[in-house]
PQR file with spaces between the fields and no chain letter, atoms N, CA, C, O and H, PARSE charges and radii, in Angstrom:
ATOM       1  N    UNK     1      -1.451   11.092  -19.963 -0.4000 1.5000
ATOM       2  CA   UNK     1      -0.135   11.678  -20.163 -0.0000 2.0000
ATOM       3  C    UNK     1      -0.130   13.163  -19.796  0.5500 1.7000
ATOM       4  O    UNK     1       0.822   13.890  -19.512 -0.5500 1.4000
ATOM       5  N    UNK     2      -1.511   13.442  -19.881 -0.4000 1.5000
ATOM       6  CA   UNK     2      -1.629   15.416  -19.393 -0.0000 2.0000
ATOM       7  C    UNK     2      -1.268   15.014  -18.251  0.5500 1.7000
ATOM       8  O    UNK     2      -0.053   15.156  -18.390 -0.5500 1.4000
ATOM       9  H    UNK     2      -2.285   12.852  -20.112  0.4000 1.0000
ATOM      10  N    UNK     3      -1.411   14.586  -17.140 -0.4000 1.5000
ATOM      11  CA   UNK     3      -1.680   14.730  -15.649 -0.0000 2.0000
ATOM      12  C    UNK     3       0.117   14.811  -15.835  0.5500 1.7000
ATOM      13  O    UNK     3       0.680   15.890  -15.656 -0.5500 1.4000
ATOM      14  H    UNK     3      -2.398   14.471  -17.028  0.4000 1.0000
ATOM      15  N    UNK     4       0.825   13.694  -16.168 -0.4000 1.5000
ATOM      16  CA   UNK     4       2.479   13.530  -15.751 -0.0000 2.0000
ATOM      17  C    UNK     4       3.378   14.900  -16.389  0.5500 1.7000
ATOM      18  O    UNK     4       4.443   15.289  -15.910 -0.5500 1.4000
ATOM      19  H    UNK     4       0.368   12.817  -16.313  0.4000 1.0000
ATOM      20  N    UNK     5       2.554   15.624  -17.786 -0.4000 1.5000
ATOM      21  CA   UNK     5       3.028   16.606  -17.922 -0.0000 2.0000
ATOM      22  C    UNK     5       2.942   17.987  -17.138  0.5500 1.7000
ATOM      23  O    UNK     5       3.795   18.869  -17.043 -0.5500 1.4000
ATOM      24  H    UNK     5       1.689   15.308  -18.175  0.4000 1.0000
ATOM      25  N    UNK     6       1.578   17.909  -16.570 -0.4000 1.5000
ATOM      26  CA   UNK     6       1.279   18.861  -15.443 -0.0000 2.0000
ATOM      27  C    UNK     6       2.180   18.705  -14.229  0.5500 1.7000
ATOM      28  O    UNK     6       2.545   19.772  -13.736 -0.5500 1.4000
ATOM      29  H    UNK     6       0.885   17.192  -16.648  0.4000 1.0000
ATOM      30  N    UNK     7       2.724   17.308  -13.501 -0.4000 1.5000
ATOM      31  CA   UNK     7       3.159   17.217  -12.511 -0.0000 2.0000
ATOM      32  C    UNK     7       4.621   17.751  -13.187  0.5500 1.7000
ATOM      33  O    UNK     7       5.368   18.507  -12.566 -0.5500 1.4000
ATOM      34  H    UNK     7       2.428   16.441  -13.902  0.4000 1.0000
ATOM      35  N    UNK     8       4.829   17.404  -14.128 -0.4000 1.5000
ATOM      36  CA   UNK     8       6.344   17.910  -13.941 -0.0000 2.0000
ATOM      37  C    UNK     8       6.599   19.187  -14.041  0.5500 1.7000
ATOM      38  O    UNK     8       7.682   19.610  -13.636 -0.5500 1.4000
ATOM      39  H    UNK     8       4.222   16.790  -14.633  0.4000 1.0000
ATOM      40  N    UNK     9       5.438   20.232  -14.722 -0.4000 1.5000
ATOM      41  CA   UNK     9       5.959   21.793  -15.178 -0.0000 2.0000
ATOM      42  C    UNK     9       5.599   21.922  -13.685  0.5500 1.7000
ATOM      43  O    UNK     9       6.547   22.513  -13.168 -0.5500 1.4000
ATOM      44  H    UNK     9       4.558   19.889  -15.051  0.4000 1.0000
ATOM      45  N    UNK    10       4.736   21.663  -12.823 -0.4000 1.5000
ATOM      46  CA   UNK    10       4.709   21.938  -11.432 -0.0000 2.0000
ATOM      47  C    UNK    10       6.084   22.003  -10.614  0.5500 1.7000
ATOM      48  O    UNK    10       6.622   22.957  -10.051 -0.5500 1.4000
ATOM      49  H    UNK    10       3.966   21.183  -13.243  0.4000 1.0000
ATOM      50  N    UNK    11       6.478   20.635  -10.742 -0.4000 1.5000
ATOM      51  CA   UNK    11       7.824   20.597  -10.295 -0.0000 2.0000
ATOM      52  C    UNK    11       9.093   21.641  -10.143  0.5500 1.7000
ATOM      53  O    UNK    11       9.812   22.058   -9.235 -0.5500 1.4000
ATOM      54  H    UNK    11       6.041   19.861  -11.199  0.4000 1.0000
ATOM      55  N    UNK    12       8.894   21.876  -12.053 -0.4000 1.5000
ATOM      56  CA   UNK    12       9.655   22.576  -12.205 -0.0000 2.0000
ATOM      57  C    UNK    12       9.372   24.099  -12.015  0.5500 1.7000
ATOM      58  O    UNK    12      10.386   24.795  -12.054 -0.5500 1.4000
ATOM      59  H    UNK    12       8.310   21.537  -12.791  0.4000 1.0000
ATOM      60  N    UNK    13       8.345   24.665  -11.841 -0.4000 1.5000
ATOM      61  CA   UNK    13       7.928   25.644  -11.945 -0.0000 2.0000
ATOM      62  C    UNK    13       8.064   26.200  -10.562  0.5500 1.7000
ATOM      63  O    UNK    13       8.445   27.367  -10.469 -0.5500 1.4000
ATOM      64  H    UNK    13       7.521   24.099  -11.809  0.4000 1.0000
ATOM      65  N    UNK    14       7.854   25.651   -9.686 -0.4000 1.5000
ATOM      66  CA   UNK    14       7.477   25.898   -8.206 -0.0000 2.0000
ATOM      67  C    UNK    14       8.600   25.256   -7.196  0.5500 1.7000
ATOM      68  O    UNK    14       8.525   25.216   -5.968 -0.5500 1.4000
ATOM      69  H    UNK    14       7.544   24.703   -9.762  0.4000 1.0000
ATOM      70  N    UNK    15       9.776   24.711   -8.118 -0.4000 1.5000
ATOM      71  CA   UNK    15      11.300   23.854   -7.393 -0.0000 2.0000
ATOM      72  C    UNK    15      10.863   23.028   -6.018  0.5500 1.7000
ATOM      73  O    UNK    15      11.210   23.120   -4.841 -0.5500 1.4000
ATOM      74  H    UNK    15       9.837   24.744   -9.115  0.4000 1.0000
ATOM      75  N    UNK    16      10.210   22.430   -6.524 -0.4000 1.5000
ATOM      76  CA   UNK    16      10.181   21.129   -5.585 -0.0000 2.0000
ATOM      77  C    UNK    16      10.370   20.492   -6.211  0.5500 1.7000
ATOM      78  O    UNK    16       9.622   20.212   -7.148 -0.5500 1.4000
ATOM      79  H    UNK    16       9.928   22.355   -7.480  0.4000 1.0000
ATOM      80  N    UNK    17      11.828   19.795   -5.902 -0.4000 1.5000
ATOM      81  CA   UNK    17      12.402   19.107   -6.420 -0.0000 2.0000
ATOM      82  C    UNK    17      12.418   17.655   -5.962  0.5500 1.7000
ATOM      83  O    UNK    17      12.569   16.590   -6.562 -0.5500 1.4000
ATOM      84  H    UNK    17      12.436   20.022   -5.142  0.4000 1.0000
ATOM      85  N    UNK    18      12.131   18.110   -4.204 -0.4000 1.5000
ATOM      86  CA   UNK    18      12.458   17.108   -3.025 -0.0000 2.0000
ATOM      87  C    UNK    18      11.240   15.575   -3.346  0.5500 1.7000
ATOM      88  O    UNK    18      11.139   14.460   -2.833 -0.5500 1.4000
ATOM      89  H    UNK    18      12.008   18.974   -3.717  0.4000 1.0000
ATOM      90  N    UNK    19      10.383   16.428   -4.625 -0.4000 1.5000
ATOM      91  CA   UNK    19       8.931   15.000   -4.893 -0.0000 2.0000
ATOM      92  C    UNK    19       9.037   13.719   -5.914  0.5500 1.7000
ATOM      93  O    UNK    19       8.329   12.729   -6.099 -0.5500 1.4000
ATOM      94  H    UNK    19      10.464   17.333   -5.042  0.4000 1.0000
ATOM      95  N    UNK    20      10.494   14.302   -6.599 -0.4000 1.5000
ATOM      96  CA   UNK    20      11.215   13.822   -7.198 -0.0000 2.0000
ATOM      97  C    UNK    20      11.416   12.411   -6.365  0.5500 1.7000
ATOM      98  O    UNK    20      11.073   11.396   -6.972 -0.5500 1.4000
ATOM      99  H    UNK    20      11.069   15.106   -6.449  0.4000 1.0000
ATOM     100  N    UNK    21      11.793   12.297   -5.405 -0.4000 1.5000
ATOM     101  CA   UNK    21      12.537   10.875   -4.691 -0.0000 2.0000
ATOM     102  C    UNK    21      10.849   10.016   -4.519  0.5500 1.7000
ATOM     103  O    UNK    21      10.483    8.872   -4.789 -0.5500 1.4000
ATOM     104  H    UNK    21      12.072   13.121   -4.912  0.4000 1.0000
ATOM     105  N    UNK    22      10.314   10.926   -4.086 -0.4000 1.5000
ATOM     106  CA   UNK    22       8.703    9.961   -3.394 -0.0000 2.0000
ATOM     107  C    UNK    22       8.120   10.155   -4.605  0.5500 1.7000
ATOM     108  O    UNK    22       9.065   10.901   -4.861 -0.5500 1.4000
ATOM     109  H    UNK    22      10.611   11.855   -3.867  0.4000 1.0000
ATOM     110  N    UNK    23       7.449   10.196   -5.620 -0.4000 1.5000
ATOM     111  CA   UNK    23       6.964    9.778   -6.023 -0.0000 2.0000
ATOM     112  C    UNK    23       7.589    8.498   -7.003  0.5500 1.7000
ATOM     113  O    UNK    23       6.683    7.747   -7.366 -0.5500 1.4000
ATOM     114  H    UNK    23       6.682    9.590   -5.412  0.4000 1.0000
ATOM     115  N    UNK    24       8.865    8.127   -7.468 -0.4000 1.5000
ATOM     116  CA   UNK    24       9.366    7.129   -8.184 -0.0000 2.0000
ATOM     117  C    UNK    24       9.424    6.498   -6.299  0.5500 1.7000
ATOM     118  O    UNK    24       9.787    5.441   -6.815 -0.5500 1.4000
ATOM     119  H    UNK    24       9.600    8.737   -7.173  0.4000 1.0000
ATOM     120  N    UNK    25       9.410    6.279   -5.181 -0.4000 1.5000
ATOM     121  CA   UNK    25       9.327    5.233   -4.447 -0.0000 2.0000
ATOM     122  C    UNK    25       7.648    5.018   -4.508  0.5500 1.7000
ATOM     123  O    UNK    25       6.907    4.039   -4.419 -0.5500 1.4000
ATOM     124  H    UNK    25       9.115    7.138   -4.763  0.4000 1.0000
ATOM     125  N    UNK    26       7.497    6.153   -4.665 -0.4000 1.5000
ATOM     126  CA   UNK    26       5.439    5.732   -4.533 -0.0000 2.0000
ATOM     127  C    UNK    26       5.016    4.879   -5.761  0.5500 1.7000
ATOM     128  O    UNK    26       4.024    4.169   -5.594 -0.5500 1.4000
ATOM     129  H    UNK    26       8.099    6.948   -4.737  0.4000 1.0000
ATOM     130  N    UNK    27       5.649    4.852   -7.008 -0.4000 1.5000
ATOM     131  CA   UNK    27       5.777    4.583   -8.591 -0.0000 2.0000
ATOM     132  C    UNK    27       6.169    2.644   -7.799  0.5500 1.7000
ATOM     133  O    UNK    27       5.319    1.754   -7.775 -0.5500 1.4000
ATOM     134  H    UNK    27       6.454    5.429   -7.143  0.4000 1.0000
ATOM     135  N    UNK    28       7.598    2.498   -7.279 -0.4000 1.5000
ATOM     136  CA   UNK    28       8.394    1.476   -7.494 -0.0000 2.0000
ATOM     137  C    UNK    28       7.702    0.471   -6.507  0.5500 1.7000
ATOM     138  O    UNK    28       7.840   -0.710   -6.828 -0.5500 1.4000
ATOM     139  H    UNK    28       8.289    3.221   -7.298  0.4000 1.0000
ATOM     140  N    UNK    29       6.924    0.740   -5.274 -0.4000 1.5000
ATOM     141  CA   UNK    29       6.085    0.070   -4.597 -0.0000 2.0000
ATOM     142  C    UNK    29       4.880   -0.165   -5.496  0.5500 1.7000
ATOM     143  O    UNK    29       4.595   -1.362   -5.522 -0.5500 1.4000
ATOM     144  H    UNK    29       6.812    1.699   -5.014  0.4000 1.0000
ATOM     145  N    UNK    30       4.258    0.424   -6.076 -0.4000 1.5000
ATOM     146  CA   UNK    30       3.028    0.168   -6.700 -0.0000 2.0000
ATOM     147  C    UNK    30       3.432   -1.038   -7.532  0.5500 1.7000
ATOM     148  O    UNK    30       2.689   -2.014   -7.435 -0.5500 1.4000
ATOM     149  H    UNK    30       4.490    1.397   -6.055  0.4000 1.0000
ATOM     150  N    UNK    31       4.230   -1.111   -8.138 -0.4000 1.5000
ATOM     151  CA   UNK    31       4.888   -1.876   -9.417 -0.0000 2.0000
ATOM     152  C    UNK    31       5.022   -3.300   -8.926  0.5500 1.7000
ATOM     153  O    UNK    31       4.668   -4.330   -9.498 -0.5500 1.4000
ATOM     154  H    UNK    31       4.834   -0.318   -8.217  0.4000 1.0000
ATOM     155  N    UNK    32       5.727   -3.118   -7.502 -0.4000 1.5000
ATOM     156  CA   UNK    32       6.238   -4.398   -6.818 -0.0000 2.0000
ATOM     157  C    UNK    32       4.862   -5.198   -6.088  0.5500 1.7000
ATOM     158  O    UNK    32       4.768   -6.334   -5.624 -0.5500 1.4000
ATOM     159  H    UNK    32       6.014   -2.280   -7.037  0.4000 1.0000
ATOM     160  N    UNK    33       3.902   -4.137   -6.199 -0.4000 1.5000
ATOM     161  CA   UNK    33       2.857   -5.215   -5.467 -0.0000 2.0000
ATOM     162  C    UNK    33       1.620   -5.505   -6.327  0.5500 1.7000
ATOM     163  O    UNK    33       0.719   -6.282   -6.014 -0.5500 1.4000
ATOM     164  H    UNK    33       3.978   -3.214   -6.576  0.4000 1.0000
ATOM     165  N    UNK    34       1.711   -4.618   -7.699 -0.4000 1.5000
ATOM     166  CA   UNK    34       0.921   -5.361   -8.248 -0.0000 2.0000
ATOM     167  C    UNK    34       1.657   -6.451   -9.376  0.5500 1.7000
ATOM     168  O    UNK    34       0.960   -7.284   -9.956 -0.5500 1.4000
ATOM     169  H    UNK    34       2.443   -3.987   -7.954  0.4000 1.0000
ATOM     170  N    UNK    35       2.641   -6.384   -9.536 -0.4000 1.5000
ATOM     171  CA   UNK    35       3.502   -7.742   -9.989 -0.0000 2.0000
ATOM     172  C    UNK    35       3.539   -8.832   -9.035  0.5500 1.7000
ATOM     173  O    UNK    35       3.245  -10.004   -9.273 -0.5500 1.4000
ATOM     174  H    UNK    35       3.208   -5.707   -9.065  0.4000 1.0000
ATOM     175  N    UNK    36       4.034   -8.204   -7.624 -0.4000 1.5000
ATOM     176  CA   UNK    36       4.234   -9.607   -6.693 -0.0000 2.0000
ATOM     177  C    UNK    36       2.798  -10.476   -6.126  0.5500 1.7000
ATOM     178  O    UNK    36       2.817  -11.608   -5.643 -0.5500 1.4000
ATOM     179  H    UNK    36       4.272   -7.252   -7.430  0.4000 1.0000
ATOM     180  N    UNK    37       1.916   -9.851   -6.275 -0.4000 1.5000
ATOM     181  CA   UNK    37       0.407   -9.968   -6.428 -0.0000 2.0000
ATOM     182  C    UNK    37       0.027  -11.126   -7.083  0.5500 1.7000
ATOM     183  O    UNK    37      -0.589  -11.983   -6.449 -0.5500 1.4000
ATOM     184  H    UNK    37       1.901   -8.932   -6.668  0.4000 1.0000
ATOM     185  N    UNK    38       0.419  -11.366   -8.790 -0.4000 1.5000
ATOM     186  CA   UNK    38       0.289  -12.266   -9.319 -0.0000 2.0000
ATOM     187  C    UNK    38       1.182  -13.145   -9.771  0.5500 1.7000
ATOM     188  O    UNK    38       0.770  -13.871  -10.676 -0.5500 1.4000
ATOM     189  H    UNK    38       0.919  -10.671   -9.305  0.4000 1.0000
ATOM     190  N    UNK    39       2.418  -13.320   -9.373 -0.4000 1.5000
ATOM     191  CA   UNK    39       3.284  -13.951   -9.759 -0.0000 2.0000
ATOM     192  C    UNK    39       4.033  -15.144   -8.839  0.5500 1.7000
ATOM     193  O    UNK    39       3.945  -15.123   -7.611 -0.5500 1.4000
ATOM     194  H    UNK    39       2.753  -12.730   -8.639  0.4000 1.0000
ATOM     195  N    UNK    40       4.364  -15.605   -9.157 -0.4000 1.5000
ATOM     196  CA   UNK    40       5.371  -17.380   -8.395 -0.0000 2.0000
ATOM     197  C    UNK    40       6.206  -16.526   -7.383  0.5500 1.7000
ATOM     198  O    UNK    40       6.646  -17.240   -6.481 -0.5500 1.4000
ATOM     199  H    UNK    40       4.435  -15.622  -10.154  0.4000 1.0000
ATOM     200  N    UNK    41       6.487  -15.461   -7.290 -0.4000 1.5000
ATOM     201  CA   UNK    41       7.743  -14.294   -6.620 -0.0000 2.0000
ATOM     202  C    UNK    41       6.764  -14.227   -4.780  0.5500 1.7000
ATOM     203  O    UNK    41       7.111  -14.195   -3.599 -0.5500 1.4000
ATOM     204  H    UNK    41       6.129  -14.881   -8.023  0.4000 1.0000
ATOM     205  N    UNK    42       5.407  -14.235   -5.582 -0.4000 1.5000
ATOM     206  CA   UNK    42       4.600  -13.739   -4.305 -0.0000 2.0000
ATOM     207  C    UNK    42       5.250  -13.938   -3.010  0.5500 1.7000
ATOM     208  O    UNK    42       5.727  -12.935   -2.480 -0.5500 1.4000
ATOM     209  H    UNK    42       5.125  -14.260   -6.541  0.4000 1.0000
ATOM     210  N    UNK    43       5.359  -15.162   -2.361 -0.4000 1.5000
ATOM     211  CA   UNK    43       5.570  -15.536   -1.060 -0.0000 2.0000
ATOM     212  C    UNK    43       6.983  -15.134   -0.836  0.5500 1.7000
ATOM     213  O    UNK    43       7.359  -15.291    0.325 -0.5500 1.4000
ATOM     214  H    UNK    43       4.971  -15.977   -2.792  0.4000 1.0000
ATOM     215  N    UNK    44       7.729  -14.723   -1.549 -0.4000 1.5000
ATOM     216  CA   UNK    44       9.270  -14.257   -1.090 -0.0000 2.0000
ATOM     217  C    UNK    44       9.130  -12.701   -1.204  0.5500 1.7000
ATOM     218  O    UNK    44       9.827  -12.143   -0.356 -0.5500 1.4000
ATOM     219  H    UNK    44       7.423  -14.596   -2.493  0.4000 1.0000
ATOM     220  N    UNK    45       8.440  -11.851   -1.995 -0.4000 1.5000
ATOM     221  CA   UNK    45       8.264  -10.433   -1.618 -0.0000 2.0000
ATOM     222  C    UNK    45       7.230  -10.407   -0.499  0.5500 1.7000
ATOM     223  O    UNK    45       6.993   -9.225   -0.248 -0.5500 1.4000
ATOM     224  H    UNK    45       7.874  -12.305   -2.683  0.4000 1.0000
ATOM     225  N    UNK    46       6.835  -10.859   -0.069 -0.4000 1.5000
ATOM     226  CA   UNK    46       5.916  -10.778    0.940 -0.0000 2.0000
ATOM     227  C    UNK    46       6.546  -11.126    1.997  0.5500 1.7000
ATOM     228  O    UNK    46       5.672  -11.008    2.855 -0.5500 1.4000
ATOM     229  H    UNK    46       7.028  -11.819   -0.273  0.4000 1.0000
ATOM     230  N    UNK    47       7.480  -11.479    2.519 -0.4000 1.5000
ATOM     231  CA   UNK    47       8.709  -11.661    3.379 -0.0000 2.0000
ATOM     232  C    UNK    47       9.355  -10.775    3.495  0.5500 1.7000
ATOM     233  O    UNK    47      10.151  -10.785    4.434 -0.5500 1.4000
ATOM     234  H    UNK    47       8.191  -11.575    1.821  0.4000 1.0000
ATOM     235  N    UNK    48       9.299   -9.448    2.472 -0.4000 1.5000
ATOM     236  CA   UNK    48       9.685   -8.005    2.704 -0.0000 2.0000
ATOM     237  C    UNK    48       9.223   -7.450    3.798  0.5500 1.7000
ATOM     238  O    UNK    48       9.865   -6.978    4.736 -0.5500 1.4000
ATOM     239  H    UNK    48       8.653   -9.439    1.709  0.4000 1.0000
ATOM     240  N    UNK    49       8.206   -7.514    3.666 -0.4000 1.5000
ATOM     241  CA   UNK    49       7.243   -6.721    3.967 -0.0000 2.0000
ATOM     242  C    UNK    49       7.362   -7.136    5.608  0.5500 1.7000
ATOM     243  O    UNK    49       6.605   -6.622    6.431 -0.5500 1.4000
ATOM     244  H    UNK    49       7.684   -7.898    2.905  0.4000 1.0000
C-alpha cells in the first residue's frame, strides 16, 4: 500500500496527471488476462485480442 501511496503524492506533487489514464488501462488489462486466463470467458476474450 506504501508503493500506491508514493505513486500518488508523485502524481500529485510533480502534476502528471496525464499517468492517471495508463496506469488504470495498465491496472484493467492485467485484470482481464489474469481472470480471462482461468475462466469459461477464455476463448471469447481471446478473440479480442
Amino acid at each position: 500500500m506504501e508503493y500506491l501511496q508514493d505513486l500518488c503524492l508523485f502524481i500529485k506533487e510533480r502534476k502528471k496527471f496525464w499517468l492517471v489514464p495508463v496506469i488504470l488501462i495498465l491496472l484493467l488489462l492485467g485484470i482481464l488476462i489474469i481472470f480471462g486466463g482461468s475462466s469459461a470467458l477464455a476463448p471469447f476474450i481471446y478473440t479480442i485480442f
